[in-house]
C-alpha positions as CSV (number, residue, x, y, z in Angstrom):
1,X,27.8,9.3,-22.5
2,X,31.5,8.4,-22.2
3,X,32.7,7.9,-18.9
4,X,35.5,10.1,-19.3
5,X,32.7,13.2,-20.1
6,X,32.9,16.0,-17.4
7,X,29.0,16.2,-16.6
8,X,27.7,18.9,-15.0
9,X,24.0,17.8,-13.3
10,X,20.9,20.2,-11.5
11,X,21.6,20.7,-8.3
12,X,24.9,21.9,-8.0
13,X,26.7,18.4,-8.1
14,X,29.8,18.0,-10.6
15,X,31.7,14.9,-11.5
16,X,34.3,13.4,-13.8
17,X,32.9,10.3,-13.5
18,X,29.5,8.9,-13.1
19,X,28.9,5.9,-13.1
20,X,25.3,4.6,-14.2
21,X,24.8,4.0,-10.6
22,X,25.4,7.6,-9.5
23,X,23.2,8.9,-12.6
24,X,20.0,6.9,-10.8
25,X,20.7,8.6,-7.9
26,X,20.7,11.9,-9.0
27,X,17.7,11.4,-10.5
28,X,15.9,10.0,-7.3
29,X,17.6,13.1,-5.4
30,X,15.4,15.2,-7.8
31,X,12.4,13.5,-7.8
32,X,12.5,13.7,-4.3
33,X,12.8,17.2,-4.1
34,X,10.3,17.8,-7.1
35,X,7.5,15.7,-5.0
36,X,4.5,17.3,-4.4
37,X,1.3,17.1,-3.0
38,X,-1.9,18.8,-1.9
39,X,-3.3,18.5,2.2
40,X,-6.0,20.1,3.9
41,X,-5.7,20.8,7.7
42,X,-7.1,21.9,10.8
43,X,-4.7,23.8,13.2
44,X,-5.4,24.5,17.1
45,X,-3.5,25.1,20.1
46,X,-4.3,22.2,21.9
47,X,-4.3,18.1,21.7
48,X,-7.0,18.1,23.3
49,X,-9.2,20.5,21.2
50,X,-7.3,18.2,18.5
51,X,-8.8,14.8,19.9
52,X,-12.4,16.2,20.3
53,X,-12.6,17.6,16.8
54,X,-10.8,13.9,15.6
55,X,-13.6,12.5,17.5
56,X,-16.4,14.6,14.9
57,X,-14.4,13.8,11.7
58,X,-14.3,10.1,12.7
59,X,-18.2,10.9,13.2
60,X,-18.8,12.1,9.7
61,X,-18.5,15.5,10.1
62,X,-17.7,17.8,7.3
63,X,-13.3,18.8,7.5
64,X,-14.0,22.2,5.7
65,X,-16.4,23.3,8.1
66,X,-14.7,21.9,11.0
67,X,-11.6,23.9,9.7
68,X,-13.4,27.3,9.2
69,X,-14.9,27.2,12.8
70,X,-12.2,26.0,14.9
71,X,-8.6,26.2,13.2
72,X,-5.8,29.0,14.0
73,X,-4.0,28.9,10.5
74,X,-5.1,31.4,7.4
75,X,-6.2,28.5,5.7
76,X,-9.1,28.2,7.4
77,X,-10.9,30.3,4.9
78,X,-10.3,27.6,2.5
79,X,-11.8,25.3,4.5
80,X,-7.9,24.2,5.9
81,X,-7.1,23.5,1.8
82,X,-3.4,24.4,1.6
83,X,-2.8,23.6,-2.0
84,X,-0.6,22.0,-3.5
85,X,3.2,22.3,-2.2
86,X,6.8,20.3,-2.3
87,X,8.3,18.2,0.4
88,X,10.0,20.4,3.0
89,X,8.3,23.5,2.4
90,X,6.5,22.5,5.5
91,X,7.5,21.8,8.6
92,X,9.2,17.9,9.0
93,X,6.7,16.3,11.4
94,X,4.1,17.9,8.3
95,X,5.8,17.1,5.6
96,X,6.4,13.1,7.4
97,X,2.7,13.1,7.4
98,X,1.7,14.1,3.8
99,X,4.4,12.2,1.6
100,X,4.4,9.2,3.3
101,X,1.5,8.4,5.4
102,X,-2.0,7.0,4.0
103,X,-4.0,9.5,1.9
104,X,-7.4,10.7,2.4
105,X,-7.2,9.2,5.8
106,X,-7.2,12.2,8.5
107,X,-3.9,11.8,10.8
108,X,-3.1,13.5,14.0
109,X,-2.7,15.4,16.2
110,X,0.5,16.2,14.9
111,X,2.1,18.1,17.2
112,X,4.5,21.1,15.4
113,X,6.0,24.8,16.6
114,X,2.5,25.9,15.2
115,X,0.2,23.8,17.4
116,X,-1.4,20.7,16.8
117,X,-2.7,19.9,12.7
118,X,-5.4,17.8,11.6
119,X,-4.0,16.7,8.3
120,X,-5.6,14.7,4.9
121,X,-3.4,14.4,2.5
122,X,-5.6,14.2,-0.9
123,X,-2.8,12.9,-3.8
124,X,0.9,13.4,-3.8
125,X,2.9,12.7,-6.5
């Protein structure tokens, strides 16, 4: 491509000139916003309630049935399984958790507008 090429790139952003530095970071800007992964959770109104059902988990207890019995979100018919989803579809102190802390380790209470989440992150990519 010749530097002197108008490019126009995804995402809205339009140059004269891009240097092969610029190019990188366009790319990185959308593989940042194409990451995704796949968390379950158990929601509840209180830290406490948070801590004792930590306490189980740490225990051996089973997440899914944890989640069905005690969490406040929808996805406790699933066991807490949210499915896959991008980064920033949920809420920041969520999304913190799942693309960047360690996976299949159960993290929290995470405190959000919601209440306080339970999360495992099982991939992300």
């Amino acid at each position: 491509m010749s530097s002197k090429q108008k490019v126009k790139v995804n995402y809205g952003i339009t140059s004269r000139l891009l240097s092969g530095y610029n190019i990188r970071a366009i790319k990185l800007i959308g593989q940042t916003m194409m990451a995704t992964a796949a968390a379950i959770h158990i929601l509840v109104k209180t830290e406490k309630q948070a801590l004792e059902l930590k306490a189980k988990l740490d225990k051996g207890a089973d997440f899914a049935q944890l989640a069905k019995k005690f969490s406040i979100c929808p996805s406790k018919k699933k066991g807490g399984d949210l499915g896959e989803f991008r980064r920033g579809q949920m809420v920041k102190a969520f999304d913190d958790v799942v693309f960047k802390k360690e996976l299949l380790k159960v993290h929290g209470p995470i405190k959000t507008k919601f209440g306080y989440h339970l999360i495992k992150t099982l991939y992300r990519n």
